[in-house]
PyMOL commands that place a pseudoatom at each C-alpha (Angstrom):
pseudoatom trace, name=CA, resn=UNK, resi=1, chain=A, elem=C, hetatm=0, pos=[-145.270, -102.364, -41.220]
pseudoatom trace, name=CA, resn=UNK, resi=2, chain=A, elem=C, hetatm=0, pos=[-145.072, -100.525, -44.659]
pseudoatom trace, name=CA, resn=UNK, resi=3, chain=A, elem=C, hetatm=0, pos=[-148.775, -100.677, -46.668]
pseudoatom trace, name=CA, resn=UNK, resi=4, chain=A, elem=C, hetatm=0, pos=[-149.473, -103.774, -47.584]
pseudoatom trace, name=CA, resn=UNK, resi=5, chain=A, elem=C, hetatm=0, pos=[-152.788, -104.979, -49.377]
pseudoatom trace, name=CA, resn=UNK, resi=6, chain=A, elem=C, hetatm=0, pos=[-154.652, -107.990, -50.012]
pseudoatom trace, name=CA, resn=UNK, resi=7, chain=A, elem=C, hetatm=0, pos=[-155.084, -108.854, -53.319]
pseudoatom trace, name=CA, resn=UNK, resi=8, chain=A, elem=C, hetatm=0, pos=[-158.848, -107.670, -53.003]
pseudoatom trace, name=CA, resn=UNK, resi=9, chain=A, elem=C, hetatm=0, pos=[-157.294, -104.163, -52.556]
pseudoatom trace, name=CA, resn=UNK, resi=10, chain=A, elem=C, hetatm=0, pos=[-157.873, -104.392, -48.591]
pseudoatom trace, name=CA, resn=UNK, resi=11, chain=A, elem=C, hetatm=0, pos=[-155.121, -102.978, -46.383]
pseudoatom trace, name=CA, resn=UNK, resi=12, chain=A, elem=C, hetatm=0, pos=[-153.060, -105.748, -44.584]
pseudoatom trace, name=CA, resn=UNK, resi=13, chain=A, elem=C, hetatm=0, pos=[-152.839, -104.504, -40.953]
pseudoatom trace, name=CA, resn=UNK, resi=14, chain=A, elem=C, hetatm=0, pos=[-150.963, -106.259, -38.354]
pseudoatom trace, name=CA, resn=UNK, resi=15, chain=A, elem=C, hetatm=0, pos=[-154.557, -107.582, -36.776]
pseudoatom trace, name=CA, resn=UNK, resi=16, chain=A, elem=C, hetatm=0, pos=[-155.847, -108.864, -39.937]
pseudoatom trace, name=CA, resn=UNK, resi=17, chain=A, elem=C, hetatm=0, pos=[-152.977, -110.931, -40.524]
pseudoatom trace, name=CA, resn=UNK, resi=18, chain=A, elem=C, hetatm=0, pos=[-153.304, -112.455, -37.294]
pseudoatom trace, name=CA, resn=UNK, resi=19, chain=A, elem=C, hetatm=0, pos=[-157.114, -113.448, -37.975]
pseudoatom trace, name=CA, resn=UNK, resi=20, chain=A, elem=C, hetatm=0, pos=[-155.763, -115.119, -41.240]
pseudoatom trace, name=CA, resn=UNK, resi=21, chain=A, elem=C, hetatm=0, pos=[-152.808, -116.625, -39.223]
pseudoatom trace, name=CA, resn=UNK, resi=22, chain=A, elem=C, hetatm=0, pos=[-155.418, -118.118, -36.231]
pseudoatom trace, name=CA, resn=UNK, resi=23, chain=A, elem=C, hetatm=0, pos=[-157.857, -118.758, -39.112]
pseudoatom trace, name=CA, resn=UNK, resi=24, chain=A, elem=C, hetatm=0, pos=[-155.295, -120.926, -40.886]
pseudoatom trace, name=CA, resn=UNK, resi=25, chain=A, elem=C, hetatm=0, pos=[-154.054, -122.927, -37.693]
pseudoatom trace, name=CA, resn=UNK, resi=26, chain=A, elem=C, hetatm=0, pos=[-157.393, -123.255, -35.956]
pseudoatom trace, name=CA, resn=UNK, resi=27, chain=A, elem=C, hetatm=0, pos=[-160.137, -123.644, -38.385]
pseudoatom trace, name=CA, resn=UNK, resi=28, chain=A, elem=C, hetatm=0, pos=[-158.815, -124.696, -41.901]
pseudoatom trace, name=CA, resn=UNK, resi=29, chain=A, elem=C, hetatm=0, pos=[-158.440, -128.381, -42.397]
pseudoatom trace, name=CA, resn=UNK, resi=30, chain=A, elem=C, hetatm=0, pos=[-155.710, -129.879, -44.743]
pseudoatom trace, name=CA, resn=UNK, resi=31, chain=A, elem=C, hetatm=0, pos=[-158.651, -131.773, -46.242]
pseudoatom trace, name=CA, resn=UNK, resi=32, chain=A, elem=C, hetatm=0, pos=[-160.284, -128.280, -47.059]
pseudoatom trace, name=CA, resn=UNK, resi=33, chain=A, elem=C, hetatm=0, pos=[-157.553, -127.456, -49.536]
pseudoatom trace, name=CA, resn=UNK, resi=34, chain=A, elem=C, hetatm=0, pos=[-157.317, -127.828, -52.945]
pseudoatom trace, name=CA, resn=UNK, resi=35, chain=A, elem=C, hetatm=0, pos=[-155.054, -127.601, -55.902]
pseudoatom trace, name=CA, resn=UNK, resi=36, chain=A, elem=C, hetatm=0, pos=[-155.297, -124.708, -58.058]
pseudoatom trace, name=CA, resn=UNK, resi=37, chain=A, elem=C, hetatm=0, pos=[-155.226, -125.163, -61.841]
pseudoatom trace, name=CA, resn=UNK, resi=38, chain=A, elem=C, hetatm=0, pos=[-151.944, -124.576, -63.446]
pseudoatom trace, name=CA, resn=UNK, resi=39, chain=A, elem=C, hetatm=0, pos=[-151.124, -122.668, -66.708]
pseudoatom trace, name=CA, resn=UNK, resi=40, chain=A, elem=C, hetatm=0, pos=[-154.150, -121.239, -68.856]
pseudoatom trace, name=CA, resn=UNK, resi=41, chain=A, elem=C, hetatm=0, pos=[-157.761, -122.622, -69.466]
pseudoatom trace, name=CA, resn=UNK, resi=42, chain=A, elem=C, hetatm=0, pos=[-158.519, -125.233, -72.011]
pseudoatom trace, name=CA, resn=UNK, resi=43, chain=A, elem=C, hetatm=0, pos=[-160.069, -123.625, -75.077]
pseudoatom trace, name=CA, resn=UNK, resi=44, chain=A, elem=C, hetatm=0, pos=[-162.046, -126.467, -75.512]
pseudoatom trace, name=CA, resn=UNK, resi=45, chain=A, elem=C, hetatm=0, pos=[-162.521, -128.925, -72.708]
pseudoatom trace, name=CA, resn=UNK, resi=46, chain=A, elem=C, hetatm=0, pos=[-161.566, -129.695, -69.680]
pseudoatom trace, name=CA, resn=UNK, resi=47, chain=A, elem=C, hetatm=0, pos=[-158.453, -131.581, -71.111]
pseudoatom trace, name=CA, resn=UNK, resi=48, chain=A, elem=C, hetatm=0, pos=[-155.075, -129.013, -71.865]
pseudoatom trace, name=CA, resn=UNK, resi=49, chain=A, elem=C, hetatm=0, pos=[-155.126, -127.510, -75.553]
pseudoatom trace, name=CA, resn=UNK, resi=50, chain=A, elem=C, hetatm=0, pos=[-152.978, -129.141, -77.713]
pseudoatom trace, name=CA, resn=UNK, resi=51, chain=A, elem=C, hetatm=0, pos=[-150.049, -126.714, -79.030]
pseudoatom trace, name=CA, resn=UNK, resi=52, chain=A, elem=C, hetatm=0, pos=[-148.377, -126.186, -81.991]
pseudoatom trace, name=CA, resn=UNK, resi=53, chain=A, elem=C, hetatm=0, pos=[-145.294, -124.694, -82.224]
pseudoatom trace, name=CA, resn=UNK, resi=54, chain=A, elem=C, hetatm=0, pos=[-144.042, -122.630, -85.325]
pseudoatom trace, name=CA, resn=UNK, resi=55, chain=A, elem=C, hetatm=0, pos=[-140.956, -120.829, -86.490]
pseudoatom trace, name=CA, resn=UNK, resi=56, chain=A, elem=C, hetatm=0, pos=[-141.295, -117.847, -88.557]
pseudoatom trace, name=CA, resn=UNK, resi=57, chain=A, elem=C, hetatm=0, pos=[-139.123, -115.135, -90.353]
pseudoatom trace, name=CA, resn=UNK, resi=58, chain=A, elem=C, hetatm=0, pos=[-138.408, -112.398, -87.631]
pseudoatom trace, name=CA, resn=UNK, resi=59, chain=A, elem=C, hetatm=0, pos=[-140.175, -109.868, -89.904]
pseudoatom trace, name=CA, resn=UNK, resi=60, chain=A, elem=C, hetatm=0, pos=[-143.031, -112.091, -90.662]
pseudoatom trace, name=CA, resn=UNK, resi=61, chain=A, elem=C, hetatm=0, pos=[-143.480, -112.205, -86.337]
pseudoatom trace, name=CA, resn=UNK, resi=62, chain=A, elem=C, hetatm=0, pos=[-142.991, -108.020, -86.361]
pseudoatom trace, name=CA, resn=UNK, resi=63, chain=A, elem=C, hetatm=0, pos=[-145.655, -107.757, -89.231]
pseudoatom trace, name=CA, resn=UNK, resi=64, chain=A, elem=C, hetatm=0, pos=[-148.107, -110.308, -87.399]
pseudoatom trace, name=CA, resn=UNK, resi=65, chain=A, elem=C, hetatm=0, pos=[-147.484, -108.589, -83.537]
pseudoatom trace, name=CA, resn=UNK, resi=66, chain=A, elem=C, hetatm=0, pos=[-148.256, -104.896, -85.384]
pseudoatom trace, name=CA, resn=UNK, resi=67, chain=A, elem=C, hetatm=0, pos=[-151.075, -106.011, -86.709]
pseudoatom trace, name=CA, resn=UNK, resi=68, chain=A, elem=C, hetatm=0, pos=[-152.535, -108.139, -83.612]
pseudoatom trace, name=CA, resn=UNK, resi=69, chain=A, elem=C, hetatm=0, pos=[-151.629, -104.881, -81.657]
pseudoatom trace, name=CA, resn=UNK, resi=70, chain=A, elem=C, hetatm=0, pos=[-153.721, -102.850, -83.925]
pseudoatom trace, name=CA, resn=UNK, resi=71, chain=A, elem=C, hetatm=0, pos=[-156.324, -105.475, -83.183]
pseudoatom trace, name=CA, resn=UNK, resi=72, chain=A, elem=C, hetatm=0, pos=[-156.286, -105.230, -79.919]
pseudoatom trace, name=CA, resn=UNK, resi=73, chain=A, elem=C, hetatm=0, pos=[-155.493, -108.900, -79.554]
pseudoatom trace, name=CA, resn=UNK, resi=74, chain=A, elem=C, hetatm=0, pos=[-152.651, -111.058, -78.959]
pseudoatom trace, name=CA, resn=UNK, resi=75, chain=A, elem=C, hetatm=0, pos=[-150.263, -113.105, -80.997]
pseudoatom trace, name=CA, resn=UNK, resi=76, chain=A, elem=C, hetatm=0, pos=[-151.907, -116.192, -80.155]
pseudoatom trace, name=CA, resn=UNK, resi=77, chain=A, elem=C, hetatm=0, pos=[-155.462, -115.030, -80.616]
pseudoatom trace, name=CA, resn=UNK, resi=78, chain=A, elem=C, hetatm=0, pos=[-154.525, -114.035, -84.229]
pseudoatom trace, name=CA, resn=UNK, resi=79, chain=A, elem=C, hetatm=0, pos=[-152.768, -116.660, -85.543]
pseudoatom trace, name=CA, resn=UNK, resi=80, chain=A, elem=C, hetatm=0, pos=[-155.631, -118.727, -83.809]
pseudoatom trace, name=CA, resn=UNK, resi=81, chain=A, elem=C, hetatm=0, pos=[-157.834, -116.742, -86.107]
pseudoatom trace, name=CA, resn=UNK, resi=82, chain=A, elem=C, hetatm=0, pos=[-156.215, -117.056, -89.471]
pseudoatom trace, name=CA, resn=UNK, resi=83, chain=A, elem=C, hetatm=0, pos=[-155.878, -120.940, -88.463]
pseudoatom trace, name=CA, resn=UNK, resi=84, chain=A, elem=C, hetatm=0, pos=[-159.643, -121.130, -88.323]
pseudoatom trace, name=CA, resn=UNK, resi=85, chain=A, elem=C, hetatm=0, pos=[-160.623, -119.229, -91.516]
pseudoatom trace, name=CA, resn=UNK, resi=86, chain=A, elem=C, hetatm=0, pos=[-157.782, -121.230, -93.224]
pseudoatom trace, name=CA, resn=UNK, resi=87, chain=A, elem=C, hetatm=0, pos=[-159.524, -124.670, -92.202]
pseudoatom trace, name=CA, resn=UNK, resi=88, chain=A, elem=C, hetatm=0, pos=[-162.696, -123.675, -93.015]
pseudoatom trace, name=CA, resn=UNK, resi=89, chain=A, elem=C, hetatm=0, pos=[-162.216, -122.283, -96.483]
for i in range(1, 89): cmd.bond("trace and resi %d" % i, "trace and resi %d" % (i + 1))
show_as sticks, trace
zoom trace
């Protein structure tokens, strides 16, 4: 078996995946499973963030991605930004 690792950074060996395996059939209920969350947190509540969705110029986008990269921030995060400071002025 080539190295394989956990996503803790453990190595998978061929014993530890059969504790997980015997684990899984022997000891985990159906009942103790749950969903995981899809997509990205809510910035607000617990309720999905409402979107908005905007075209812009393709150099408008290049001058706004520079400039969030300079930030160390993403697209998102910036526009966010400006958004705010426009709604509060």
């Amino acid at each position: 078996m080539e190295n394989v690792k956990s996503t803790s950074g453990l190595p998978l060996t061929e014993e530890a995946l059969q504790q997980r395996a015997d684990y899984l059939e022997h000891k985990l209920e159906p009942s103790d499973l749950r969903p995981r969350p899809v997509g990205r947190p809510s910035l607000s509540d617990s309720r999905p963030s409402p979107r908005i969705y905007v075209r812009v110029p393709r150099p408008l986008h290049r001058v706004i991605a520079q400039r969030a990269h300079q930030e160390g921030t993403t697209v998102s995060m910036l526009v966010r930004r400006l958004l705010e400071q426009y709604a509060a002025s």
